[in-house]
N, C-alpha and C positions, 0 to 999 in steps of 0.2 A: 498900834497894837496889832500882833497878828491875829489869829485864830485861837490860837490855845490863851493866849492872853486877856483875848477877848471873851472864852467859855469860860476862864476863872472869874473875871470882874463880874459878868452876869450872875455868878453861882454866890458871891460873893455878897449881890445887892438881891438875890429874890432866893435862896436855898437853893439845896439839891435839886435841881432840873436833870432834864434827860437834854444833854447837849452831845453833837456828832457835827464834824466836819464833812459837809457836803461835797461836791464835784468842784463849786463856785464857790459856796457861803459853807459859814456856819449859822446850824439850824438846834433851833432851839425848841424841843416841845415843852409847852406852858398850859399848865390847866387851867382851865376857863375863869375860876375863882382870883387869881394870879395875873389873869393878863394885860387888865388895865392899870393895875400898880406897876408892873415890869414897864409897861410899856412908856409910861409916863415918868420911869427913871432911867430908861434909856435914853427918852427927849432932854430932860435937865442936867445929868449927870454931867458933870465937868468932863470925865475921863472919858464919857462915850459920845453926848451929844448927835444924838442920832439926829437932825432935823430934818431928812428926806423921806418920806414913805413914796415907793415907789411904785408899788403894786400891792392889791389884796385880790385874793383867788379863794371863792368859795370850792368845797370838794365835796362829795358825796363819795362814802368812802364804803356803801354799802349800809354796815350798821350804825356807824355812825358821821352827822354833817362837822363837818369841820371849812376852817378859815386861816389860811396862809399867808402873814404880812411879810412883804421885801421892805427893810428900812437900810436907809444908808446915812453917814456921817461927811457932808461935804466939806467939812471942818477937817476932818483926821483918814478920809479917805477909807474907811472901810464900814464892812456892810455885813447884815445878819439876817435869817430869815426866823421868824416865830410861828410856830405852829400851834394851832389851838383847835380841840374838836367839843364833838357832845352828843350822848346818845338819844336826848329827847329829838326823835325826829318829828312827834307830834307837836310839842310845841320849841324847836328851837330858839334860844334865846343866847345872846354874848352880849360883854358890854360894847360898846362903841367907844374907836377911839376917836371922834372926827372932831374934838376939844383940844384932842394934843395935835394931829397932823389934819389941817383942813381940807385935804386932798380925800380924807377916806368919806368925805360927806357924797360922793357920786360911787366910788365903790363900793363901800355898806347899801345904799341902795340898790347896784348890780346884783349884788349875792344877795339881797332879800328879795330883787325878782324874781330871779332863776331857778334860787333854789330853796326860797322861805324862813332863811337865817336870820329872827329878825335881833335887832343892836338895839340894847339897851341904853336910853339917854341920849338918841340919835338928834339931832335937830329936826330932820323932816322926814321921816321913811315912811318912804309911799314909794309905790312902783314906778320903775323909770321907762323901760320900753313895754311892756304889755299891760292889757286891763285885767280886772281880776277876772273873768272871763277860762282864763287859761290855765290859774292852778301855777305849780314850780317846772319849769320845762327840763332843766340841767339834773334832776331827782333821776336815779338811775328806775326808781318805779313808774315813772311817769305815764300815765296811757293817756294820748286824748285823739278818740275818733273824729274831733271836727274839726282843730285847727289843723294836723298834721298831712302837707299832701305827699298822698302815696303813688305809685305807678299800678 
């Protein structure tokens, strides 16, 4: 499946999405209500079979946190990227997909250290590298006088 092939079959199993051909991928943005259905028919789907997740990248995008999946298909060789954001920055919440790809159970935990995104239905989300001590460090608001050292 190319590109364009692959932005109809997606539009085809989850509606009108905002889908664009990136540099690399086609990217798909998916609103948060939508992402774990999409994402759990791109894992079974005969036609797509995504079974690789390869990366998830939290963002801070200003107004609002958002979450970047790379999946790929080692089946049929090609690869899409899903975008998903959300304006509660007070209490961010997404679902978790680390049911469909087991790999996102250490990254859902990255992006809920860094930058407070927490996943819904996670297996264990709890902080990976800091204590709670420290608050979100990757939050473009972030101050913190005592851990950060300065010159």
């Amino acid at each position: 499946m190319d590109k364009i092939q692959l932005g109809e079959f997606i539009n085809s199993i989850a509606g009108a999405l905002e889908i664009k051909e990136g540099n690399q991928y086609l990217e798909v943005t998916v609103p948060p209500s939508l992402l774990y259905k999409l994402a759990r028919q791109l894992r079974e789907k005969e036609e797509s079979q995504f079974d690789f997740l390869f990366c998830i990248t939290g963002v801070d995008y200003g107004a609002d946190l958002g979450v970047i999946y790379h999946l790929r298909s080692t089946i049929y060789d090609h690869s899409v990227v899903l975008k998903t954001r959300t304006s509660d920055r007070e209490n961010p919440i997404l679902d978790s997909v680390a049911d469909i790809w087991h790999a996102a159970d250490f990254h859902e935990r990255e992006v809920y250290d860094l930058l407070g995104i927490k996943f819904k239905n996670h297996p264990d989300l709890r902080r990976l590298f800091l204590d709670n001590s420290w608050g979100f460090p990757l939050r473009k608001d972030y101050v913190d006088d005592v851990n950060i050292v300065t010159k």
